[in-house]
C-alpha positions in Angstrom: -9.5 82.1 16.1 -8.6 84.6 18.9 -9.0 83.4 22.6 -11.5 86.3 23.1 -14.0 84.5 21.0 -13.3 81.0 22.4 -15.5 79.7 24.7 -14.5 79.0 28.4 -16.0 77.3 31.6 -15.0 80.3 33.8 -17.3 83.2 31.6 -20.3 82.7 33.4 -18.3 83.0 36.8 -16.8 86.3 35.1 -20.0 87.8 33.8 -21.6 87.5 37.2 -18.2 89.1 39.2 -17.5 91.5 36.7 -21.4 92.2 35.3 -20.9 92.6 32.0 -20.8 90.2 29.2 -17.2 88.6 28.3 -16.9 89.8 24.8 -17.8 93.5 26.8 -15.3 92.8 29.5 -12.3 92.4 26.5 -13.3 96.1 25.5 -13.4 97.7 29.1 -10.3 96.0 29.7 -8.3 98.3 27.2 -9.4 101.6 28.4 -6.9 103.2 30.2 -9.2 103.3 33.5 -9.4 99.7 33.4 -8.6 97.6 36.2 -5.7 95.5 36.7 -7.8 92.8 38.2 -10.0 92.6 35.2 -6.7 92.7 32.8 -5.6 90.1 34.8 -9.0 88.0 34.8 -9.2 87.8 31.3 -5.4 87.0 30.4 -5.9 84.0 32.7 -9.7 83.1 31.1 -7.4 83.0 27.7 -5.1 80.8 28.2 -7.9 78.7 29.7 -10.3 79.1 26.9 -7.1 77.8 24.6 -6.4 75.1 27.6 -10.0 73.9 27.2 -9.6 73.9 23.2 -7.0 71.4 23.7 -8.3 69.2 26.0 -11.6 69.4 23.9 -9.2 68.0 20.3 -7.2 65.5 22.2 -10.4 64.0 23.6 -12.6 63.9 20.4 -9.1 62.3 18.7 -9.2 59.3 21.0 -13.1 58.9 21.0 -12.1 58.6 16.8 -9.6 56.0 17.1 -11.8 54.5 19.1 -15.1 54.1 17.1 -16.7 50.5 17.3 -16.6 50.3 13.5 -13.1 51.3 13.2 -10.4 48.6 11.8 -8.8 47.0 14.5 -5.3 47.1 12.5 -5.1 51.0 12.5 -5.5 50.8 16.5 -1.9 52.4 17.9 -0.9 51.6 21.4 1.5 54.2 21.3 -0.3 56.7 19.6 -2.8 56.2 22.7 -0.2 56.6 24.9 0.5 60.1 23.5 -2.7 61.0 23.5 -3.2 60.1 27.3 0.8 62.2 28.2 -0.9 64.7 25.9 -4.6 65.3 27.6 -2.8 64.8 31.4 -0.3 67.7 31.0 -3.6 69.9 29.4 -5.5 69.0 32.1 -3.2 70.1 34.1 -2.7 73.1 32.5 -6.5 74.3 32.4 -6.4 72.9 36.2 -4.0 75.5 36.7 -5.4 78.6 35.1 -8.7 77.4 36.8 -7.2 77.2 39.9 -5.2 80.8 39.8 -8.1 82.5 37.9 -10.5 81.2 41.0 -7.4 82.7 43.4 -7.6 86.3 41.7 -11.3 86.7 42.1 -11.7 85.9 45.5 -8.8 88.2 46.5 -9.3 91.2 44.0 -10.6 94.3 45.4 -14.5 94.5 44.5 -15.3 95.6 41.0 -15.8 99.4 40.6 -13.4 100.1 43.6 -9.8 100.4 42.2 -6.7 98.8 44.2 -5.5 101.2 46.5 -1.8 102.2 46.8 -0.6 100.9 50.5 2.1 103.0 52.1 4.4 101.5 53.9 7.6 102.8 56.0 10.9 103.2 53.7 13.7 101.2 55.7 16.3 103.4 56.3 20.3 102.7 55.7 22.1 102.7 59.3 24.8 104.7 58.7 28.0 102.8 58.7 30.3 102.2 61.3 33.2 104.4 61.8 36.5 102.8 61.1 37.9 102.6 64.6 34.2 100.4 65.6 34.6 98.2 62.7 35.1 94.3 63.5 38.6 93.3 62.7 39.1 91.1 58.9 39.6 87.4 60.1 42.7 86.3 59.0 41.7 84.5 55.8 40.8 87.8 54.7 44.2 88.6 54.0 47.8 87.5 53.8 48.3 85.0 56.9 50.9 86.4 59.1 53.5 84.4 60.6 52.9 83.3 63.9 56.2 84.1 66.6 56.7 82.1 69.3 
């Protein structure tokens, strides 16, 4: 199943920024007037939406293993132990996207009102020095010389 149709813990928070359903949001987002913060938005509310699919497997797989009337002999500590490694580093992950999905919103230009290119001044090359100015090579540049004495 595509991550467009997946569900995900940030949609409400993208239907109200953006104001349009998130199925709708997919289809603005590949007109050519689109946004970059709305492209953005939704690549990040993707990998979430799989990020939460994961977290949502690992934990119904360890709720299964665990069942009261389950036999006690097909109980794997090590297969636990995966499963915990396992749900950490996806919780991590779906911290993560929360985390920079939550960042882009609150710093993206309002909806409507497209990103406006900043001009700034062009550093200019000093011209280089003439030959006569230039700083001596150290020695270890070269050939060391011979000292007289």
């Amino acid at each position: 199943m595509s991550a467009q149709l997946k569900l995900s813990s940030a949609d409400d928070r993208l239907h109200q920024v953006f104001g349009a359903p998130v199925g709708d949001l997919y289809t603005a987002a590949i007109r050519p007037d689109a946004s970059p913060a709305l492209s953005r938005a939704l690549e990040l509310r993707s990998s979430l939406a799989l990020a939460e699919e994961q977290v949502a497997r690992v934990r119904d797989r360890v709720r299964e293993a665990m069942v009261a009337d389950r036999d006690m002999d097909e109980l794997s500590a090590e297969d636990l132990r995966m499963d915990a490694q396992w749900l950490e580093a996806e919780l991590d992950a779906r911290d993560g996207y929360r985390a920079a999905l939550d960042d882009l919103l609150r710093t993206m230009p309002p909806p409507g009102q497209r990103a406006r290119a900043v001009r700034t001044a062009q550093p200019t090359l000093a011209p280089a020095l003439p030959p006569a100015v230039a700083a001596p090579a150290p020695l270890s540049a070269g050939a060391a010389r011979a000292r007289r004495l």
